[in-house]
GUKETOR-986108 format. One line per field, with one value per residue (C-alpha): residue in one letter; residue number from 1; x, y, z. Coordinates in steps of 0.5 Angstrom, whole numbers, always signed. Layout:
! residues N
aa <- a  ...
i <- NUM  ...
x <- X  ...
y <- Y  ...
z <- Z  ...
This chain:
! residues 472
aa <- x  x  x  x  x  x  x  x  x  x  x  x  x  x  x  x  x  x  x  x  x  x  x  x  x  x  x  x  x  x  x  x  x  x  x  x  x  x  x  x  x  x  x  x  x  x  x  x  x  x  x  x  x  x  x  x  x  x  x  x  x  x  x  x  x  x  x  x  x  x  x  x  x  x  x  x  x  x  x  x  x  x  x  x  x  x  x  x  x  x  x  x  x  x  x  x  x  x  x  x  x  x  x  x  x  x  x  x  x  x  x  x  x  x  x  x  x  x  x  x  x  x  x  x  x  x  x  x  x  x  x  x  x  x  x  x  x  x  x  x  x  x  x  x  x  x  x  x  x  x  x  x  x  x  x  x  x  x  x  x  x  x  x  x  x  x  x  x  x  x  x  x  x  x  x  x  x  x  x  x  x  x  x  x  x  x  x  x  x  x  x  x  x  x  x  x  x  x  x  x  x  x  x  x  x  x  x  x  x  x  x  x  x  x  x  x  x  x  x  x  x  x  x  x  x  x  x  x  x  x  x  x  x  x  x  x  x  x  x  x  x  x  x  x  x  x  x  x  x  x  x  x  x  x  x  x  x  x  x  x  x  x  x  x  x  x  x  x  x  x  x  x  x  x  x  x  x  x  x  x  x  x  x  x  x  x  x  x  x  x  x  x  x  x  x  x  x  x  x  x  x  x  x  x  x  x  x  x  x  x  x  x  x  x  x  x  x  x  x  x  x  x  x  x  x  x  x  x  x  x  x  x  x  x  x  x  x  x  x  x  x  x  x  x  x  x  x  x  x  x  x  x  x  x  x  x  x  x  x  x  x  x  x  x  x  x  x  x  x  x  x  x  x  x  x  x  x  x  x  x  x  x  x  x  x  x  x  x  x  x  x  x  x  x  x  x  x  x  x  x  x  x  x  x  x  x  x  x  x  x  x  x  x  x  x  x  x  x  x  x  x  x  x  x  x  x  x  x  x  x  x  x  x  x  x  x  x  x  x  x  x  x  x  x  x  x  x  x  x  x  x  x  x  x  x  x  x  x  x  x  x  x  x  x  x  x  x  x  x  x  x  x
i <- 1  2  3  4  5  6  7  8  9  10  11  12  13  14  15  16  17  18  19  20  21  22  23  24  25  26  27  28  29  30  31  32  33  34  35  36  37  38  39  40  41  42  43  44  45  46  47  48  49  50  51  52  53  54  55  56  57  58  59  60  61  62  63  64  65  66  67  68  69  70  71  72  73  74  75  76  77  78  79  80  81  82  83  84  85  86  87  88  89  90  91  92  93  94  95  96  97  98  99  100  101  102  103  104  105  106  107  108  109  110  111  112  113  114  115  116  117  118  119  120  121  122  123  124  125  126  127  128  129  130  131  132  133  134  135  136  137  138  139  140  141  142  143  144  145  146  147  148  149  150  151  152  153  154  155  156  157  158  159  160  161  162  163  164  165  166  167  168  169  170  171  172  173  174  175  176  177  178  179  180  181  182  183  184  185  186  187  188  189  190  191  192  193  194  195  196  197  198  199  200  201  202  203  204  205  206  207  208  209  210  211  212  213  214  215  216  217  218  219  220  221  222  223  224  225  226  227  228  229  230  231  232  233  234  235  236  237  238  239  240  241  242  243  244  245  246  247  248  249  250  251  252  253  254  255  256  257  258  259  260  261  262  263  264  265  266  267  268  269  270  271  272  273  274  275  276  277  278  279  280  281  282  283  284  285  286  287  288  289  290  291  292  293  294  295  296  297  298  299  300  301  302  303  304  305  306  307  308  309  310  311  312  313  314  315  316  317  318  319  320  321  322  323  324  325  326  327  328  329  330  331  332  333  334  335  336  337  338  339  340  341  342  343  344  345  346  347  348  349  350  351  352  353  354  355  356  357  358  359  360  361  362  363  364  365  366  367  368  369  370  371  372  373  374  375  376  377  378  379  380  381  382  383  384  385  386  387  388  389  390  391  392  393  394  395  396  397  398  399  400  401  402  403  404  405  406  407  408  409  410  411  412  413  414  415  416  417  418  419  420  421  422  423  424  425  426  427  428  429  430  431  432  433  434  435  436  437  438  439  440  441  442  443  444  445  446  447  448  449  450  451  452  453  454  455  456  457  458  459  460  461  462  463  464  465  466  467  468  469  470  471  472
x <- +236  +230  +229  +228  +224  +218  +218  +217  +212  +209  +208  +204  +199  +198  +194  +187  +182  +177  +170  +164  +166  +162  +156  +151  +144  +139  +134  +127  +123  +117  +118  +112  +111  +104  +102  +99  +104  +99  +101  +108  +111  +115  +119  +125  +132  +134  +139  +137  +144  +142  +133  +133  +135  +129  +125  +128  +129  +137  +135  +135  +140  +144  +142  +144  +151  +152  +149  +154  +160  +159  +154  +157  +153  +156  +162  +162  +159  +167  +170  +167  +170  +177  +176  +174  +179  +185  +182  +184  +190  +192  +188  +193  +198  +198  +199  +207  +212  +214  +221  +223  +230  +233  +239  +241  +247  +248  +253  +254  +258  +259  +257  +265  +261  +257  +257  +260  +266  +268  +276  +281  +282  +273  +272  +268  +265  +264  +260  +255  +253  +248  +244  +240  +233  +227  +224  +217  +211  +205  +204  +197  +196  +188  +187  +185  +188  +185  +179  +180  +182  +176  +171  +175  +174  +167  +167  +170  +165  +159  +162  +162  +155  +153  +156  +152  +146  +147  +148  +141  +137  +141  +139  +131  +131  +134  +129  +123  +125  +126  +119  +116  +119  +115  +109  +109  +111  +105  +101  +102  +101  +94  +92  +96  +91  +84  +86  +85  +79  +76  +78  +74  +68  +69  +69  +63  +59  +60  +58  +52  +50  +52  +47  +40  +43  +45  +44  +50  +50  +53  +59  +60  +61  +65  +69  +71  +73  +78  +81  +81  +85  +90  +91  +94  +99  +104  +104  +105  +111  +113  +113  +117  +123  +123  +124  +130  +133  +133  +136  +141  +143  +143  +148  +154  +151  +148  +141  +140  +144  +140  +134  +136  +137  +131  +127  +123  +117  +119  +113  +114  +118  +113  +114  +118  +112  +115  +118  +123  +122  +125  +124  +123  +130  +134  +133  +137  +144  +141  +139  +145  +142  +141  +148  +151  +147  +149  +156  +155  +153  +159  +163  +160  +161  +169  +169  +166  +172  +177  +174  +175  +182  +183  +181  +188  +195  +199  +205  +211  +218  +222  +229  +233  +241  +246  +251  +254  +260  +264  +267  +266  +273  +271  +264  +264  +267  +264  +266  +261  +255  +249  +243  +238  +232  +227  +220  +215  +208  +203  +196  +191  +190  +184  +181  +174  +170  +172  +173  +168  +163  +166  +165  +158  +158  +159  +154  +148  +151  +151  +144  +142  +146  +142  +135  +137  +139  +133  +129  +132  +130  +123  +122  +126  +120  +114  +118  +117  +110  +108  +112  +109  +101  +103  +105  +99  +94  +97  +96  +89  +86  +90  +85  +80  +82  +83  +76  +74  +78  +74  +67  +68  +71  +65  +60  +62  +62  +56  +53  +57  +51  +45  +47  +47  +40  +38  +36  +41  +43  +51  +53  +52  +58  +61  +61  +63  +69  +71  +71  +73  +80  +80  +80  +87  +90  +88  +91  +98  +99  +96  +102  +108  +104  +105  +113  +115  +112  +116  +122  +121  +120  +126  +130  +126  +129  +136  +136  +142  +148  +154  +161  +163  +158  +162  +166  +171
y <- -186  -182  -178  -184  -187  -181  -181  -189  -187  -181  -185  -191  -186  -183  -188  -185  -181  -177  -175  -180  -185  -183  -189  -186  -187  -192  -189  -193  -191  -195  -201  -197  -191  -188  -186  -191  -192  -192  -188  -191  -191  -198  -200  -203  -201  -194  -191  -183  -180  -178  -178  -172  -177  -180  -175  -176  -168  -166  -159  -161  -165  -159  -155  -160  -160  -153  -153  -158  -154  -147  -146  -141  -144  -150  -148  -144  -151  -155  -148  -150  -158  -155  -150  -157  -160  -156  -154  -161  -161  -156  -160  -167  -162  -161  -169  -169  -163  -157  -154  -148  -144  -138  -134  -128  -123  -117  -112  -110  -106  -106  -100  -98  -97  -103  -107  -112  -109  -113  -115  -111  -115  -115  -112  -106  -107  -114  -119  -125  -130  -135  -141  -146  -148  -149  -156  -158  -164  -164  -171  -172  -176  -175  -174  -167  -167  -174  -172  -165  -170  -174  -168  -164  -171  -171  -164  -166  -170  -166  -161  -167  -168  -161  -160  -166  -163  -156  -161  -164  -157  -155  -160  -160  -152  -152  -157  -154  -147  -150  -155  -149  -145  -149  -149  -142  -143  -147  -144  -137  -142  -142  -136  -134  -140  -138  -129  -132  -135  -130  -124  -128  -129  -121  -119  -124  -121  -114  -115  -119  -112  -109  -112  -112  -120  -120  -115  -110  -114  -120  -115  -113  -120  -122  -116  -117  -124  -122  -116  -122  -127  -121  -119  -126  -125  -120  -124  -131  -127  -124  -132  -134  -128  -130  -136  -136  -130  -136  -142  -137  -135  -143  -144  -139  -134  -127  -128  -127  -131  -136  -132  -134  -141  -142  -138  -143  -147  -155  -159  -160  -165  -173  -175  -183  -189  -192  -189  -192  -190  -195  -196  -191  -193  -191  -184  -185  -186  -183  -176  -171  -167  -174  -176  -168  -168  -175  -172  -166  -169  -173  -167  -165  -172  -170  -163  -166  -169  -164  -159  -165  -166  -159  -160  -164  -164  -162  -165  -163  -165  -159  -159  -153  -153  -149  -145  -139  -135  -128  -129  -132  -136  -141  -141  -148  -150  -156  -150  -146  -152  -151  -155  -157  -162  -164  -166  -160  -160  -155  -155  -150  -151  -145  -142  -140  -145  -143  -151  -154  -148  -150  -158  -156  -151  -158  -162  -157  -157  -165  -164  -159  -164  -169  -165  -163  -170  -173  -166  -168  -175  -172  -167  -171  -177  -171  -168  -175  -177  -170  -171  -178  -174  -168  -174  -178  -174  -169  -175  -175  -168  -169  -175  -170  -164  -168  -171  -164  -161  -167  -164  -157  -159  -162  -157  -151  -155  -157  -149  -147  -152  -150  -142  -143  -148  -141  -146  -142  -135  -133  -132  -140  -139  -135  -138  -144  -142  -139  -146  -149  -143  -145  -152  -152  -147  -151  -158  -155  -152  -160  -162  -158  -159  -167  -166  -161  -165  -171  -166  -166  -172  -174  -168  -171  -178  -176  -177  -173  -174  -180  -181  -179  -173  -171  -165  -164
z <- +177  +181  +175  +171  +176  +175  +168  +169  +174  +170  +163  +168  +171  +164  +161  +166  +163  +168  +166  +163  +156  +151  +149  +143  +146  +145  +140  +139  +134  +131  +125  +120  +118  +121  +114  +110  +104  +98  +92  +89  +96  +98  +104  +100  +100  +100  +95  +94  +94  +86  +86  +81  +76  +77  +74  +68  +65  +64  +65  +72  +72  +69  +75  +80  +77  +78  +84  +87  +84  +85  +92  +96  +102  +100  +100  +106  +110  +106  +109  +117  +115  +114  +120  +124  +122  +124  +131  +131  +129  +134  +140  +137  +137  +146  +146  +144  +147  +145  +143  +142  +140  +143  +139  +141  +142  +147  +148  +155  +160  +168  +172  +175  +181  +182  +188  +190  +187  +181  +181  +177  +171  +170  +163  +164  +157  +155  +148  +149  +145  +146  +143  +146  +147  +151  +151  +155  +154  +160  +160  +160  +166  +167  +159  +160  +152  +150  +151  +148  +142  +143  +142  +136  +133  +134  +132  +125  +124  +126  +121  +115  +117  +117  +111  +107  +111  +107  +100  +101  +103  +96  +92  +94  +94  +86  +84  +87  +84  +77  +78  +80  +75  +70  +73  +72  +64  +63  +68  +64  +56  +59  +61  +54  +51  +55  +54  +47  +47  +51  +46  +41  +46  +47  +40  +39  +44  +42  +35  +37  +41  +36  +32  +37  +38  +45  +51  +54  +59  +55  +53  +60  +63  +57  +58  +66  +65  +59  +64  +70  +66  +63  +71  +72  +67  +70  +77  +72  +69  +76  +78  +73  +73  +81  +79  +74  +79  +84  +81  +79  +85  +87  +82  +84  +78  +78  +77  +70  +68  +66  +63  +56  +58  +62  +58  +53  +56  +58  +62  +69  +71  +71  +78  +78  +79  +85  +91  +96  +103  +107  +114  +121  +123  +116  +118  +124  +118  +113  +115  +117  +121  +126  +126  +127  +133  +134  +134  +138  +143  +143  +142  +150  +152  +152  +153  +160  +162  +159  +164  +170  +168  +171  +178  +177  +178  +172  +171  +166  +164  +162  +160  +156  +154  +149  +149  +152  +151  +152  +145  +139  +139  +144  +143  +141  +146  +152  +157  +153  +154  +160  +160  +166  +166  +171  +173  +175  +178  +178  +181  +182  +189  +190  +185  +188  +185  +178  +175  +178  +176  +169  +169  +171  +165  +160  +164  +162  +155  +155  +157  +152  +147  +149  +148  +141  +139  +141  +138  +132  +131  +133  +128  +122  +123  +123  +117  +113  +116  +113  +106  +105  +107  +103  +97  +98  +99  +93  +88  +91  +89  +83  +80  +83  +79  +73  +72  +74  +68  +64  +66  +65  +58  +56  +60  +56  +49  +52  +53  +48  +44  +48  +47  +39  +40  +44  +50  +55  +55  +54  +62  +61  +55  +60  +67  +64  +61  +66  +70  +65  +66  +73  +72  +67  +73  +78  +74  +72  +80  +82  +78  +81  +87  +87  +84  +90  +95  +93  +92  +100  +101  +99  +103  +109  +107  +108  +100  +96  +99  +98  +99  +92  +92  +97  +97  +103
C-alpha cells in the first residue's frame, strides 16, 4: 500500500519542468525596404522556391536538377538531419524505462577449509543456473529529460534549416558559375571578332608603309593593340575551363565532365522584367539562416533547464526477478523464483559547485544564442538592401554602357571616314577601335553583372527552397 502511494506521489510531481519556458523573441524590423524598388522589383506575393525558372534557359535548369540530386555538400547537410534526428530518438528514449536480461551458468566448488564449516552433506562441487532481468525508469520529476527532448527537437529542426540553407547557397552558386560561364564565351567571341578586325587593320597599315602611304609609327600602334587583344584570350579561355571545372564539381561529378557539354556559346541568361521581393519581415520565414538561428536559441533555452534538473533529487523505481537453481531438473519450479522492487533516490548532495557552474555555462550560451539570432536578422537585411542596389544600380550602368557602345560604333565609322577623306591620321582608326573593343567587353561583363546580381538577390530573399524541394 505505501509502495503504491509513492509511485502515485512520484507520478503527481512528474508533471514540474524546472528552467525558463522558451517564447521566440519579438523582432521588429522596418514595413519598407531602405532601397528605392525602381527596376522591376515589386512588393507582392513572394514565391522563389524555382526562381532559375525564370530565366528561361534549360541548360540552367539542367544544372540545377543535377545539382539537388547529386551535391555532396548538400548530401552532407541531409546526413546532419539524420544525425539530428537520432540524437533525438536517444533523448526520447530517457523518458520510458530500461530492462535488460541476464542469463548465465557457472560451475562452482566450495573450499574444503572454508569458514564457517559448511554441514557434512554440502556438496563440495556444485552447478548454477540463473535468468532473470533487471528493470529501471528514473521518473522525470524536474523535467530534466523533458527539456532534453525539448532541445533535440530544436536541434532536429535547426538541422532541417540548415540544410534548406546549404540548398539555397547551392542554387545561387551553380547559377552564377554558369551565368559567368557564358560571360566569359561571349566575351572570348568578341575578343575573337575584334583579333579579327584588328589583324586586317595590321596587314593594312603594313602594306600602306610598305607602299611610303603611312608611317612606321601606324604599324607599331596597329601591331601593340592586336598583341594586346590576343593577350586577353588565354585568361578568357582560363575563365571559361574554371567555370565549367566548377559547375561540375557542384554536380557531383569530376570536373571535366561537362567540358563537351558546356563547350559551345549560348547567351547569358536574359534577366525576368519583374522581380518580387516582397516585404522586410518575409525574410524573417523565408530565410533558413533566421529560422536555424531561431532554433538554436530555443535548443539553449531547454538545454538551461536540463542543467537545472541536476540540482535535484533524482528518483527511480527499480525492480529485478528470475530464476535460479542448482540443477536444471527444478529450475522452473516457484522455489527457483526471486525478485525485488522498490523505490530509490539519489541527490548529489556536494559536488563542489560543478552543477551550478554548469547552468551558468547554458545561460552564457542562451545569450550567445540570442546575439546570433539577432546578428543574423541583421546581416540578412543588409544582404537584401545590398542585393537590391547592386541590381538596381547594375541596371544603371548597363543603359550607360549601352549608349556608349552605340557612340563608339558610330565614332569609329565616323574615322574610319575621315581617315580615308585624309582629314584624321590612322591613330584616330586605331584609338577608336580600341574603344569601341572595350565598349562590346564592358557591355557583355554589365549583362553577367546584372543576371548574378539577381541570382544574389534571390539567395538573399531566402529564394530556392520548398517543401517538395526538400530532400530530408
Amino acid at each position: 500500500m505505501m509502495f503504491g502511494r509513492a509511485v502515485i506521489g512520484l507520478l503527481f510531481f512528474s508533471g514540474c519542468t524546472v528552467g525558463p519556458n522558451y517564447q521566440a523573441p519579438k523582432i521588429n524590423v522596418a514595413e519598407q525596404w531602405a532601397t528605392p524598388l525602381s527596376h522591376g522589383e515589386m512588393k507582392g506575393a513572394v514565391d522563389l522556391s524555382i526562381w532559375w525558372k525564370k530565366f528561361n534557359d534549360p541548360d540552367l535548369d539542367l544544372l540545377m536538377t543535377k545539382a539537388m540530386e547529386s551535391n555532396y555538400d548538400l548530401r552532407l547537410a541531409q546526413a546532419r538531419v539524420r544525425e539530428a534526428r537520432a540524437q533525438r530518438d536517444v533523448a526520447y528514449g530517457g523518458l520510458w524505462p530500461t530492462i535488460k536480461t541476464i542469463a548465465s551458468y557457472s560451475r562452482n566448488r566450495w573450499g574444503k577449509n572454508s569458514f564457517p564449516p559448511l554441514p557434512p552433506t554440502t556438496p563440495f562441487n556444485f552447478n548454477e543456473y540463473n535468468a532473470g532481468f533487471d528493470a529501471a525508469w528514473e521518473i522525470d520529476i524536474f523535467g530534466g529529460t523533458r527539456r532534453a527532448v525539448e532541445a533535440a527537437n530544436a536541434e532536429v529542426d535547426a538541422a532541417q534549416y540548415g540544410q534548406r540553407d546549404v540548398l539555397i547557397s547551392l542554387l545561387a552558386e551553380v547559377a552564377r558559375s554558369y551565368i559567368q560561364l557564358r560571360g566569359f564565351q561571349q566575351r572570348l567571341t568578341i575578343t575573337h571578332q575584334n583579333i579579327k578586325v584588328q589583324q586586317e587593320t595590321f596587314d593594312l597599315t603594313k602594306s600602306r608603309f610598305q607602299h611610303g602611304l603611312s608611317s612606321d609609327l601606324d604599324v607599331q600602334e596597329a601591331r601593340g593593340i592586336l598583341a594586346q587583344t590576343q593577350a586577353q584570350v588565354p585568361l578568357l579561355e582560363t575563365g571559361i575551363q574554371e567555370s565549367v571545372y566548377h559547375l561540375a564539381v557542384l554536380i557531383g561529378q569530376e570536373p571535366e565532365a561537362l567540358m563537351d557539354e558546356l563547350s559551345e556559346e549560348k547567351s547569358i541568361p536574359l534577366t525576368p522584367p519583374q522581380v518580387p521581393v516582397g516585404l522586410p519581415s518575409d525574410l524573417l520565414q523565408r530565410r533558413p539562416d533566421i529560422q536555424k538561428a531561431e532554433r538554436g536559441l530555443a535548443a539553449a533555452t531547454s538545454h538551461i533547464g536540463e542543467a537545472q534538473s541536476d540540482l535535484f533529487p533524482k528518483f527511480s523505481l527499480t525492480g529485478g526477478g528470475g530464476i535460479e537453481s542448482l540443477s536444471t531438473s527444478n529450475w522452473f519450479d516457484y522455489a527457483s523464483r526471486y525478485g525485488s522492487i522498490g523505490p530509490s533516490v539519489q541527490w548529489e548532495i556536494f559536488e563542489a559547485g560543478r552543477i551550478r557552474a554548469q547552468v551558468r555555462v547554458q545561460n552564457a550560451r542562451q545569450e550567445e544564442a540570442l546575439d546570433d539570432y539577432q546578428q543574423t536578422i541583421l546581416a540578412a537585411l543588409q544582404d537584401v538592401e545590398g542585393a537590391l542596389t547592386n541590381y538596381a544600380k547594375e541596371q544603371v550602368r548597363h543603359q550607360s554602357l549601352s549608349e556608349s557602345l552605340d557612340a563608339q560604333t558610330q565614332a569609329l565609322d565616323l574615322s574610319t571616314k575621315l581617315y580615308k577623306s585624309g582629314l584624321v591620321d590612322f591613330i584616330r582608326v586605331l584609338d577608336s577601335e580600341r574603344a569601341l573593343y572595350l565598349a562590346q567587353d564592358a557591355l557583355v561583363q554589365s549583362n553577367q553583372a546584372v543576371s548574378v546580381d539577381l541570382v544574389q538577390l534571390y539567395k538573399a530573399l531566402g529564394g530556392g527552397w520548398s517543401e517538395n524541394l526538400r530532400k530530408e
